[in-house]
N, C-alpha and C positions, 0 to 999 in steps of 0.2 A: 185266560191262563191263570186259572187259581192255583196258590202253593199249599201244599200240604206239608208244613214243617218239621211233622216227623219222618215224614216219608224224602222230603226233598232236599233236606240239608244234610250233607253228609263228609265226613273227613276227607282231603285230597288222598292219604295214603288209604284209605276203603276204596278209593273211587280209580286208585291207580291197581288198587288189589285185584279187583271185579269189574272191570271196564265194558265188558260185554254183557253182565246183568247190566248194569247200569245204563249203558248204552241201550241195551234192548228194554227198559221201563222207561227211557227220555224217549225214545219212538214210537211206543205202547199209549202211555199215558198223555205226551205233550205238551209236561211243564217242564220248566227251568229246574237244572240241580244247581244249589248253591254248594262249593265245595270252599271249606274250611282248613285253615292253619293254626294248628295250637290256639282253638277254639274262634280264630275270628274269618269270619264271610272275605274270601282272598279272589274266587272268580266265580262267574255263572254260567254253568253248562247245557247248551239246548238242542234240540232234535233240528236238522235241517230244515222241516216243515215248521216248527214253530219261530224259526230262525228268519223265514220266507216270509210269515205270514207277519213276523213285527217288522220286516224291512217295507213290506207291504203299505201296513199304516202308516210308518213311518212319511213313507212316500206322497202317502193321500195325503196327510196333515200339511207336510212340505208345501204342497201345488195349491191347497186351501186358503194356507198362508199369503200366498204368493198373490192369492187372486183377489184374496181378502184385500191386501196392500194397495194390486191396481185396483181396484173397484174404490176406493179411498181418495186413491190419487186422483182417479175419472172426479168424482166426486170434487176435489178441488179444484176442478178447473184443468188439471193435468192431463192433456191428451196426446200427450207422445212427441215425436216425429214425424213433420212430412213423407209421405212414401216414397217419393225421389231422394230425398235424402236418409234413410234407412237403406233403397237398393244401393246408392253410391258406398254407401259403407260397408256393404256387403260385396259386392263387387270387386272394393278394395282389398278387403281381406283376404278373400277367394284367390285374386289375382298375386296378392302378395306370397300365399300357401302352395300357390303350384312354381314362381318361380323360386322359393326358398328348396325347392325337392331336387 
């Protein structure tokens, strides 16, 4: 998602003026509009698909991170919980969720 600065940063009142060019070139092209107030970058506006695809990485990187940590952990020695007591906690919780309904 490269920005093309003359093309992508544009006034909030241009971009409240022409909502539907604008809309229709952030679904066309697939970068971010930065839109501007009295000259300074105030939000940034994206096509659904390009909006999916950074919630996307976003996501990948999250669960990377995560595995990265256990794999660390594994690594010191850190091997969890026994499996009877992981089901007992689970069990409880479970149990606790349906008679709280």
């Amino acid at each position: 998602m490269k920005m093309v600065l003359e093309k992508d940063v544009v006034s909030l009142t241009d971009f409240a003026r022409q909502t539907r060019k604008h809309t229709a070139e952030l679904k066309k092209h697939n970068r971010p509009r930065v839109l501007t107030h009295n000259g300074k970058a105030t939000a940034v506006v994206l096509s659904v698909n390009a909006f999916d695809k950074l919630m996307h990485a976003a996501e990948e990187y999250r669960l990377d991170m995560e595995l990265k940590a256990a794999l660390e952990a594994y690594d010191r020695g850190d091997r969890g919980r026994p499996l009877d007591e992981a089901f007992s906690d689970l069990r409880a919780r479970l149990f606790k969720t349906k008679s709280s309904k």
